[in-house]
Backbone as CSV, one residue per row, in Angstrom:
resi,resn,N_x,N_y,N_z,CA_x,CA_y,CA_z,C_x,C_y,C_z
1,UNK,-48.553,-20.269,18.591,-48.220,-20.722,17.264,-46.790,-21.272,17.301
2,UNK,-46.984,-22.608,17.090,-45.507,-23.217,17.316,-44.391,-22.671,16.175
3,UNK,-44.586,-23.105,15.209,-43.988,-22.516,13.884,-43.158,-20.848,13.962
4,UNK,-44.082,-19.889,14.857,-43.590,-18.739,15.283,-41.995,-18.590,16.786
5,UNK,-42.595,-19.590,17.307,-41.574,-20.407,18.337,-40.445,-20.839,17.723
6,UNK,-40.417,-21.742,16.504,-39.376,-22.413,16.142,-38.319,-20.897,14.955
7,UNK,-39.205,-19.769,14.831,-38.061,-18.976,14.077,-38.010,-18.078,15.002
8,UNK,-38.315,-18.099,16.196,-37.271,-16.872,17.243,-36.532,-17.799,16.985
9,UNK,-36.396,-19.064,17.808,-35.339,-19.916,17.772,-34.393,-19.869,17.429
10,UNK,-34.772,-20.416,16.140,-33.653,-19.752,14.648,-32.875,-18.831,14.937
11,UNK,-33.196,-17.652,15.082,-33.106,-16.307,14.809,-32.384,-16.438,16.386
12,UNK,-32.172,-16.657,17.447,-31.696,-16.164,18.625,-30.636,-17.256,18.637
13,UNK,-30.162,-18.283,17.995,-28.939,-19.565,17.573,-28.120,-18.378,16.584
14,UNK,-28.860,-18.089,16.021,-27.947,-17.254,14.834,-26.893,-16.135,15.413
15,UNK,-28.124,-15.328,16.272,-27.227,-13.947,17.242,-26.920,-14.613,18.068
16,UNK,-27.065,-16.075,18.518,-25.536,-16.715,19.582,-24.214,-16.709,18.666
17,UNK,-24.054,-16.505,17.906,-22.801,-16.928,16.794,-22.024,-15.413,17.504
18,UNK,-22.699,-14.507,17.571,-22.115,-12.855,17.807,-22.048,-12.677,18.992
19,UNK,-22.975,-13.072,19.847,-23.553,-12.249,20.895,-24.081,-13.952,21.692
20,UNK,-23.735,-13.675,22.983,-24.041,-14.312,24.181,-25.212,-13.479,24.704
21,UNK,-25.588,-12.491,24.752,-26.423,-11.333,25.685,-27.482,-11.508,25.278
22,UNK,-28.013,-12.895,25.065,-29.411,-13.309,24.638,-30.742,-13.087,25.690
23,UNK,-31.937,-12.940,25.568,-33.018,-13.425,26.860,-33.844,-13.831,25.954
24,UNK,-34.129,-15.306,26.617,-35.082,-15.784,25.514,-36.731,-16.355,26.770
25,UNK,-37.327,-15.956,25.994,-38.764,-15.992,27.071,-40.021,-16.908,26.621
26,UNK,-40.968,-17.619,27.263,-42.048,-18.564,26.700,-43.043,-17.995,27.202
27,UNK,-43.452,-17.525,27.183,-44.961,-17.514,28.004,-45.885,-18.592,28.346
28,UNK,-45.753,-19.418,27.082,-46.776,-20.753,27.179,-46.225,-21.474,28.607
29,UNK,-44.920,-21.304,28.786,-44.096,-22.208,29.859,-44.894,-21.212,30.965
30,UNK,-45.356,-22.574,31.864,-45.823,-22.101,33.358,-45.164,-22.123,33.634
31,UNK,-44.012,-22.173,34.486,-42.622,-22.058,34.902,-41.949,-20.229,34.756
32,UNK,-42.265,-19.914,33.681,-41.817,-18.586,32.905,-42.914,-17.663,33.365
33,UNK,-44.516,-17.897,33.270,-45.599,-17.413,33.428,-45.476,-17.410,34.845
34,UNK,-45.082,-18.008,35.473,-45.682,-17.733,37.008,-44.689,-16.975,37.341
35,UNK,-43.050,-17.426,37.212,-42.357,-16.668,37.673,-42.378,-15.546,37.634
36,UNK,-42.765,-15.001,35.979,-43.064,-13.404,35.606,-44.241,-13.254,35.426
37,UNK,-45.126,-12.799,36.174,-46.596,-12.493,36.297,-47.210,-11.312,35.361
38,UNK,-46.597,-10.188,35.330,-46.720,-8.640,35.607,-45.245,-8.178,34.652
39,UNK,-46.343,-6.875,33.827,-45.227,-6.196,33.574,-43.610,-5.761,34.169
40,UNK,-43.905,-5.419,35.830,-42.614,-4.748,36.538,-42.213,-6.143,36.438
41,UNK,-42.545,-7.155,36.910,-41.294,-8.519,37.017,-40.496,-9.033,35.962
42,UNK,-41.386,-9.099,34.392,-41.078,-9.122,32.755,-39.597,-7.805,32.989
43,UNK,-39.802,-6.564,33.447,-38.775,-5.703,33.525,-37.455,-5.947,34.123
44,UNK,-37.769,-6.180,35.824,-36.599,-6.578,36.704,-35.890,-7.670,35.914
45,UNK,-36.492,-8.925,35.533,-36.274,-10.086,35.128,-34.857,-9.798,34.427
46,UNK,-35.181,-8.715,32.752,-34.243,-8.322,31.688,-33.327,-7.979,32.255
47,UNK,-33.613,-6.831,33.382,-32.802,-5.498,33.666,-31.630,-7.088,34.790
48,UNK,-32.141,-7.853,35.328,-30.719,-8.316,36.326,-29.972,-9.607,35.710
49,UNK,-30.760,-9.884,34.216,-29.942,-10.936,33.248,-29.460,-10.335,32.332
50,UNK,-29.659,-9.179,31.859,-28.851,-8.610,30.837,-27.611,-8.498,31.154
51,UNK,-26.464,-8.322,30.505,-25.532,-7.263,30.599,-25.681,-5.895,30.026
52,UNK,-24.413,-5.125,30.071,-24.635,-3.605,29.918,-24.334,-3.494,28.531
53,UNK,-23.750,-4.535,27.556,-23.828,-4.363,25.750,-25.339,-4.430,25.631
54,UNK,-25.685,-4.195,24.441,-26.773,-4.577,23.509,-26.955,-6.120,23.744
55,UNK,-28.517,-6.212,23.956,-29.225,-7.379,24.537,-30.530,-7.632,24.083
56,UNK,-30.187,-8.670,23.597,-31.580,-9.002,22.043,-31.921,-9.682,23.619
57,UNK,-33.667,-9.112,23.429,-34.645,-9.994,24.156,-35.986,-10.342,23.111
58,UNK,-35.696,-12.216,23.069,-37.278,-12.345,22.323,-38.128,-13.192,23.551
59,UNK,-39.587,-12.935,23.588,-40.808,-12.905,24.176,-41.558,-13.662,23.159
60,UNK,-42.012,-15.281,23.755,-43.002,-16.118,22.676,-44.056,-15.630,23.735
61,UNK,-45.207,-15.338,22.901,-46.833,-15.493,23.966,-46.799,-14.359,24.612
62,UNK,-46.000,-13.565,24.686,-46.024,-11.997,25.574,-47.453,-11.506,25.838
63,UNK,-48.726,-11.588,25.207,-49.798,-11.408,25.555,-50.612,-12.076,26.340
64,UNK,-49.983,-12.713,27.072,-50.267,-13.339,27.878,-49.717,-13.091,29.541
65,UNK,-48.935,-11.818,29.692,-48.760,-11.403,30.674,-49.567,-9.984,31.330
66,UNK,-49.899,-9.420,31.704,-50.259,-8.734,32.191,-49.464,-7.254,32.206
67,UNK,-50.061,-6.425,31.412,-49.203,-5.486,31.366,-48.455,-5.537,30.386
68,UNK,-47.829,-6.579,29.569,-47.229,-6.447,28.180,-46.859,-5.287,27.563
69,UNK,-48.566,-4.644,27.051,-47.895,-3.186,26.293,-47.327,-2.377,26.821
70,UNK,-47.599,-2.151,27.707,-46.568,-1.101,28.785,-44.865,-1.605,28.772
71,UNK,-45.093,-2.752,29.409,-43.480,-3.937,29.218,-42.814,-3.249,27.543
72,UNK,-43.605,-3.427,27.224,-42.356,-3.574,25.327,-41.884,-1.813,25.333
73,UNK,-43.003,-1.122,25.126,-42.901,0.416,25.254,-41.295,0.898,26.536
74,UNK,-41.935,0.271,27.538,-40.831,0.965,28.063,-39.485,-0.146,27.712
75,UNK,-39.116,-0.982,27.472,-38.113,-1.836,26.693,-37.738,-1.012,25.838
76,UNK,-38.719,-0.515,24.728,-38.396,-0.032,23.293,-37.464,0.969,23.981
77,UNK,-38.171,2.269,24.446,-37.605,3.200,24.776,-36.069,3.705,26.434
78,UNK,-35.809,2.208,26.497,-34.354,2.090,26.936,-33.427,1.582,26.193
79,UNK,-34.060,0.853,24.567,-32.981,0.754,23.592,-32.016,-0.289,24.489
80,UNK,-32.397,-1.508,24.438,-31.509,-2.730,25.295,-30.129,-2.733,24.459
């Protein structure tokens, strides 16, 4: 859903105004999809682009990876 695409967008321009410690993700992008296949790679991926502040990560199409629910759950519960 493009329309859903264009207000992460929004919304991740806005927390650039504060915050640099963005990860912004496509799924639709083969490029993004191949690179991150699998939940553990969606993980490593965050964990070696983040920094150690608070780190907004948005995910377009996330159901489309493999492993997803597991991915967000353990995200949620390290509180980026």
């Amino acid at each position: 859903m493009k329309s859903l695409l264009f207000i992460l967008k929004q919304i991740s321009e806005e927390i650039k105004e504060r915050s640099d410690n963005i990860i912004f993700l496509d799924f639709e992008d083969t490029a993004v999809s191949n690179a991150i296949p699998d939940e553990m790679s969606l993980l490593n991926y965050i964990d070696s682009h983040r920094r150690e502040s608070l780190c907004y990560v948005f995910l377009d199409e996330l159901q489309r990876l493999e492993g997803w629910a597991g991915a967000c759950w353990t995200l949620r519960m390290e509180e980026l």
